[in-house]
N, C-alpha and C positions, 0 to 999 in steps of 0.2 A: 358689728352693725354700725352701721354711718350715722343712721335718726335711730330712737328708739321704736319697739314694737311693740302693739298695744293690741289686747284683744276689743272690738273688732281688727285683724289683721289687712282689710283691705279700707280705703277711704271710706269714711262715716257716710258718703253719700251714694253708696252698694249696699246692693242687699242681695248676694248669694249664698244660701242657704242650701244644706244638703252635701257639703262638702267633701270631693272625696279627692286628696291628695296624691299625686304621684308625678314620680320623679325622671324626667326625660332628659339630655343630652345636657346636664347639668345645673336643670332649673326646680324649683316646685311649682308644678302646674297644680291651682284647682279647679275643680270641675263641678259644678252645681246647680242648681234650677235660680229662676230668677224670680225676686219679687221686687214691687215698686212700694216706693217711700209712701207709709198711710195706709195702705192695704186695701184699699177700696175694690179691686181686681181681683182682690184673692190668692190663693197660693199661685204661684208661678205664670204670672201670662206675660213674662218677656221674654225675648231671644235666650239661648244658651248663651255666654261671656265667655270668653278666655282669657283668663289672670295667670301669671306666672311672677316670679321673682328666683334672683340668683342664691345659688345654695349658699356662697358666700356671704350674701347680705340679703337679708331676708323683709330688709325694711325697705327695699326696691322692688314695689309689684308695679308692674309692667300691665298693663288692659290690651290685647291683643285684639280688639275689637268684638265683632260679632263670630261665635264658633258655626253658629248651625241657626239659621232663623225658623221662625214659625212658621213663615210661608210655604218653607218646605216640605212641613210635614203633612204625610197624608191625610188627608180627613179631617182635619184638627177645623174644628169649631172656634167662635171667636170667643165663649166662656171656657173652654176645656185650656186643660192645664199641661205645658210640656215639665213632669214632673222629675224628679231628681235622676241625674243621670251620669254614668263611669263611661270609661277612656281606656284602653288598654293598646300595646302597641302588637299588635297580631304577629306571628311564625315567619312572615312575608315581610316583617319590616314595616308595616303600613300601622295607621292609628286607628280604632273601629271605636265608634260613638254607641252607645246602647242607653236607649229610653224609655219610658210610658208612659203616654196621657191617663189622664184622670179618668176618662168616658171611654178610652181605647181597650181592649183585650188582651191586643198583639205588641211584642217587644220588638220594635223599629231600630233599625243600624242604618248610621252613616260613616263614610269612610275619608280618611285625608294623611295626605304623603308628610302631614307637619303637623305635631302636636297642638300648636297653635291655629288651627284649623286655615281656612274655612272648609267645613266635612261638605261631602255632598250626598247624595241620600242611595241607597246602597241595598236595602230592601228590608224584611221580617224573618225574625226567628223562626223557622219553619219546619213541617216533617220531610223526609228526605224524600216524597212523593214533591215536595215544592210547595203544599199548603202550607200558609200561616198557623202556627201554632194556637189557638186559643181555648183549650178544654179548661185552663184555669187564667185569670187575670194577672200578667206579666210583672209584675208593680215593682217599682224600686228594683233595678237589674244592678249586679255585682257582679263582674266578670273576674277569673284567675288564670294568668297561661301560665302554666307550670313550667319548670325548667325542660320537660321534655317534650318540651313543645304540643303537651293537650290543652286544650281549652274549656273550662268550667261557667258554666255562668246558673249564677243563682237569683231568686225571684221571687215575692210574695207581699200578703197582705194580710192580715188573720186580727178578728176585730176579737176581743174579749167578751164574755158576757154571753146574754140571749140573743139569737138571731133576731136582727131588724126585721122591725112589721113588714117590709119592701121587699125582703127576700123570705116569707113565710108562704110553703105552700110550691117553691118553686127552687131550683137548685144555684146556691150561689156563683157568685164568680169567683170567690174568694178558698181558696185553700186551708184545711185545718190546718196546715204546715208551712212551711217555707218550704221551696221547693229547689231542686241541683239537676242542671242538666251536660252531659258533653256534648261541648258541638267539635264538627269536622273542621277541617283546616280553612274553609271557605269564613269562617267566624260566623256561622248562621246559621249552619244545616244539623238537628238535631240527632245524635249519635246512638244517647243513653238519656234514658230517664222520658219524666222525672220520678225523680227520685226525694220522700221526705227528707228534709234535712233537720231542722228544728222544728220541735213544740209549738205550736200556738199556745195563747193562754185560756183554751178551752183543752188541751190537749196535757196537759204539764204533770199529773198525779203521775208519780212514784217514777216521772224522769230523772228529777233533778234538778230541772226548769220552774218549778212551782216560784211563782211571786215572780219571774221572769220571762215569761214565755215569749215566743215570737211576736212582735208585732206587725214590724216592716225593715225597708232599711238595710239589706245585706249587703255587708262588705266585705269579699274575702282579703285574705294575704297566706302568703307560707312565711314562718318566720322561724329559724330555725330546725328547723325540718317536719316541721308540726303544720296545720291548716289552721286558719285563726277565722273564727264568723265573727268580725264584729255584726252588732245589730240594736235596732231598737225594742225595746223589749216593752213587754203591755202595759209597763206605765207611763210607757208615753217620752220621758223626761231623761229617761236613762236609754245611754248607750251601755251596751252590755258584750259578755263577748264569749265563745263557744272554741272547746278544740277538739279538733280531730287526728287521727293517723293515715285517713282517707279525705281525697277533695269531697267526696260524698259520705265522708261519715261513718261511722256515726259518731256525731258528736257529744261532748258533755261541757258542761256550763263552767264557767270559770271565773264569773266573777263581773261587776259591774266596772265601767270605763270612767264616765262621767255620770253626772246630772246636771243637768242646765239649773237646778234650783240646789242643786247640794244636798240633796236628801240623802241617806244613808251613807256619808261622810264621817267620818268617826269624829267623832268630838263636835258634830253640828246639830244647833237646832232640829226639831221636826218640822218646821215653817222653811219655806222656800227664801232663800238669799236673795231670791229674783225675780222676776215676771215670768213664769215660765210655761211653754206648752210641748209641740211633741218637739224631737229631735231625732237628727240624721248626721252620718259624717263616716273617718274614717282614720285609718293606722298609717301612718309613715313613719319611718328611721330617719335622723339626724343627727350625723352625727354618732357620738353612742348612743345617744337616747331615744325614745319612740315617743312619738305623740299621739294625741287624737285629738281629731278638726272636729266639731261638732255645730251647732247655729246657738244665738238667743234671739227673745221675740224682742220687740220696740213695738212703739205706736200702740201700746194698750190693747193689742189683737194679734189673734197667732199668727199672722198669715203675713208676717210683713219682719225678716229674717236677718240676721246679720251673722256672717262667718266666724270662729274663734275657734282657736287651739291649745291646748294644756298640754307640758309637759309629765307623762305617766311616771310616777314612781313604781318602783320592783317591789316586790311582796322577795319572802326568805325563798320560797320555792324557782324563783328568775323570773314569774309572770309577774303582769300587771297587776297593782291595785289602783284603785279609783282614783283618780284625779281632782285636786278642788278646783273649783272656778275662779279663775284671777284674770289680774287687769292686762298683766305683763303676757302672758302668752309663751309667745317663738322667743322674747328676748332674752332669753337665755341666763336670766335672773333678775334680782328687782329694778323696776325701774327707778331714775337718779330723783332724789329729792330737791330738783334745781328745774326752773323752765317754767314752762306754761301746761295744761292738759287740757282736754277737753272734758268736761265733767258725764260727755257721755260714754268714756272710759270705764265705767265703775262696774264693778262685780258683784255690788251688796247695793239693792235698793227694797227698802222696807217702809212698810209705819201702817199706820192703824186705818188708815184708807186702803191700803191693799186687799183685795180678795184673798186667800189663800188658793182658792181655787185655780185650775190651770186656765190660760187662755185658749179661746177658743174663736173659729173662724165668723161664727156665727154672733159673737156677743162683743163689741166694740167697751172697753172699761176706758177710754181716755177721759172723760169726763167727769168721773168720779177717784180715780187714782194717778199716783204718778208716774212719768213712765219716760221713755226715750223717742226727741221727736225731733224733725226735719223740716224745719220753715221753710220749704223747695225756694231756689230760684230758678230765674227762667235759665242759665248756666249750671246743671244741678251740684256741680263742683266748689260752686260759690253760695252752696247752704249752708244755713246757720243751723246748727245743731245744739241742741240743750236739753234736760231735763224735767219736763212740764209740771204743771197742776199740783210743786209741793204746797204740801198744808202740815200744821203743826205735828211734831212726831215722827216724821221723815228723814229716813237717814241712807245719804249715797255711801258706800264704801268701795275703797282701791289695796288691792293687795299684785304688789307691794312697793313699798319706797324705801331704797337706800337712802338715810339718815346720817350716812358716816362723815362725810364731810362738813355735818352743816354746823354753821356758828348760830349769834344770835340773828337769827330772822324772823321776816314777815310772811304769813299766806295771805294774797287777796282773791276773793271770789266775782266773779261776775256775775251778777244777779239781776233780773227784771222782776218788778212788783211793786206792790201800792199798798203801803202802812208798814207800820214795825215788825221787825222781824230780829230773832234773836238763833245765834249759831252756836254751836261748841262745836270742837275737834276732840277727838281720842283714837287711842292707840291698842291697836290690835284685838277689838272687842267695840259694839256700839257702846257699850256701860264701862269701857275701857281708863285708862287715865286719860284724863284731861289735860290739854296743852295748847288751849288756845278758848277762847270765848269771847262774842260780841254781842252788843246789841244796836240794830239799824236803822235805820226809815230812808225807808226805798218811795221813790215819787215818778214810776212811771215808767223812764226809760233805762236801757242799760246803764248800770254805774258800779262801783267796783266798792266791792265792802273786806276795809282790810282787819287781819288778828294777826296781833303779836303772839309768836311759838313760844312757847320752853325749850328746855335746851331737850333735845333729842338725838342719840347718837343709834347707828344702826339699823336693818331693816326690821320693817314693821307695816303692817295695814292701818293705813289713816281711814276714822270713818266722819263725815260730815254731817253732824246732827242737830236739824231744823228744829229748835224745842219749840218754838212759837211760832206761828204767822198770821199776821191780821186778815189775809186774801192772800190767796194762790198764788206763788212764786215760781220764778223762772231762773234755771242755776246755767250758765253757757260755761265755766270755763271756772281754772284755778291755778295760781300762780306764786309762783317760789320767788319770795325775794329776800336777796341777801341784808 
């Protein structure tokens, strides 16, 4: 890598979310819905983006501009959301775009001769009569073209719990299942199906699915001669992932991918690492290793996204087990204990202001917690980005930082605030050892609060812990010096 790579994976002033990775004429393209910094619009009311970066160096993404605007699509209202969306490159050579709005039925394709679009509009998933398909709600489309050239595409929405009062009395849009369809070589025209794939999590007793049933989100792949669903599963937070011997199944559970909050991580807390709500993403190989792209929330509301990637470890049997959430990402191990960071790199934000609860679209917590924000400029390139509304008790952490070269040094923080404020550093744990402590008085504007390290040799997760603050502080940035 040239720069290092940090989850978020593309510049802190993007927010696409829904990520699903793949690999064209030797780049990683990804693909995903868009939200804007604040979230005041909601999930996804921007154009689709085209990002890519070279397999070689993975810390050169490239913005290819706009994929597919909204103008384009049919019917789309100016609250309705072009929601998360895959890319496949069709039997014909050509690339087919597949989506769903929020308020729409029907799964919409557009097509373009370059991965990096611009797609043009192409028409609906349809029966082979040429009607629009919509006996169930299209949601979150995943497409697979098999080495023999069929084409799969999977699709769903499946809410947990009691039917909403909105749909009482009347027949949902929503599928108790995820659902798997073949289409014809046109990449549109229904073949087979649908066909259940997965559980919802009304559906789950004595599948195997229990505690993970469908939610949204399906992402297929074949990987080794197996059919792999990644998907989100009904808590929301976890990606999870399903396999089969058939593109249609039936499938059986296999285990969870990530959690945006770290939950069911072995050896973690039962409290969330993070701010966390629901999540989407997907599988790619690199290399020898597989990963998975997933989102986390910023701006105190679910609705406002930023991309990230883990490297999966192998379980004894060759699959996947969970992945923790880290700073490092794509880079292919810790990042250097030398430089600058942005302190909205961190993978551990906690303290006693946090909700435990998930975020949600409807409930804005900036005010009351802390969280990851974006002072926009009118260039949004040249935002300033930081950690908001710390108050006593708040700890960022980063996993991880190679250690191995460092002598005696300094860390300085960059900090906004007004009155005293007191830090500690520790190592690999927020109650960790100690290797650093200060105490401040901050008067206002940016100014740079430094600590003298201990000696520390090797990789380790540094955690940054706020133990006082007079008034809410503001954390931009942290810096290694020799």
């Amino acid at each position: 890598m040239k720069q290092p790579v940090m989850n978020p994976y593309l510049p802190l002033w993007e927010y696409i979310p829904d990520g699903e990775p793949r690999i064209f004429d030797g780049r990683l393209f990804v693909y995903g819905s868009h939200d804007y910094a604040g979230g005041e619009k909601g999930f996804c009311p921007g154009d689709y983006m085209a990002w890519s970066a070279p397999l070689e160096d993975l810390s050169q993404w490239t913005c290819h501009g706009v994929l597919f605007p909204r103008s384009a699509c049919p019917g789309l209202a100016e609250t309705d959301a072009m929601a998360a969306p895959d890319v496949v490159r069709g039997p014909d050579g050509r690339y087919y775009l597949y989506w769903n709005t929020n308020a729409q039925m029907v799964c919409r394709v557009a097509v373009s001769n370059s991965p990096a679009g611009p797609f043009v509009y192409y028409g609906e998933v349809c029966l082979p009569d040429g009607t629009p398909y919509a006996d169930w709600k299209m949601f979150d489309p995943g497409v697979l073209v098999d080495e023999d050239g069929r084409v799969y595409l999977y699709v769903g929405f499946c809410m947990p719990g009691p039917i909403p009062e909105r749909f009482r009395g009347m027949k949902s849009p929503f599928a108790p299942t995820s659902l798997g369809f073949e289409l014809a070589a046109d990449m549109k025209t229904i073949v087979r199906g649908p066909v259940s794939i997965l559980p919802g999590g009304n559906e789950t007793a004595g599948t195997g699915f229990e505690g993970h049933g469908f939610y949204e989100a399906s992402s297929p792949r074949k990987i080794r001669g197996k059919y792999v669903m990644a998907y989100s599963s009904e808590v929301s937070h976890e990606m999870a992932y399903a396999l089969a011997d058939d593109p249609l199944g039936p499938y059986t559970y296999a285990g969870a991918l990530v959690s945006s909050g770290d939950f069911g991580l072995e050896g973690a807390a039962k409290a969330p690492v993070m701010p966390y709500g629901n999540v989407h993403g997907g599988l790619v190989q690199l290399g020898e290793d597989w990963y998975i792209f997933y989102h986390r929330q910023t701006h105190g509301i679910e609705c406002c996204r930023q991309g990230c990637a883990e490297r999966l470890p192998l379980r004894a049997d060759g699959w996947f087990a969970q992945a923790e959430v880290t700073s490092c990402g794509l880079n292919g191990g810790p990042l250097q204990a030398s430089g600058s960071y942005n302190a909205c790199y961190c993978c551990h934000l906690t303290g006693p202001a946090m909700d435990p609860r998930r975020l949600t679209i409807r409930e804005c917590r900036r005010a009351t917690e802390p969280h990851i924000f974006q002072e926009t400029a009118s260039d949004e390139t040249r935002s300033v980005h930081y950690i908001a509304n710390i108050t006593g008790g708040t700890v960022a952490g980063y996993k991880y930082f190679d250690f191995s070269a460092q002598a005696n040094r300094k860390l300085t923080l960059r900090l906004r605030g007004q009155g005293r404020v007191t830090v500690s550093l520790h190592l690999d744990s927020p109650a960790g050892r100690q290797i650093g402590r200060g105490d401040f008085a901050l008067g206002g504007g940016w100014q740079s609060a430094e600590l003298e390290l201990a000696d520390v040799r090797g990789p380790h997760a540094l955690y940054i812990a706020f133990e006082e603050t007079e008034n809410p502080v503001q954390f931009e940035s942290l810096v290694y010096i020799p």
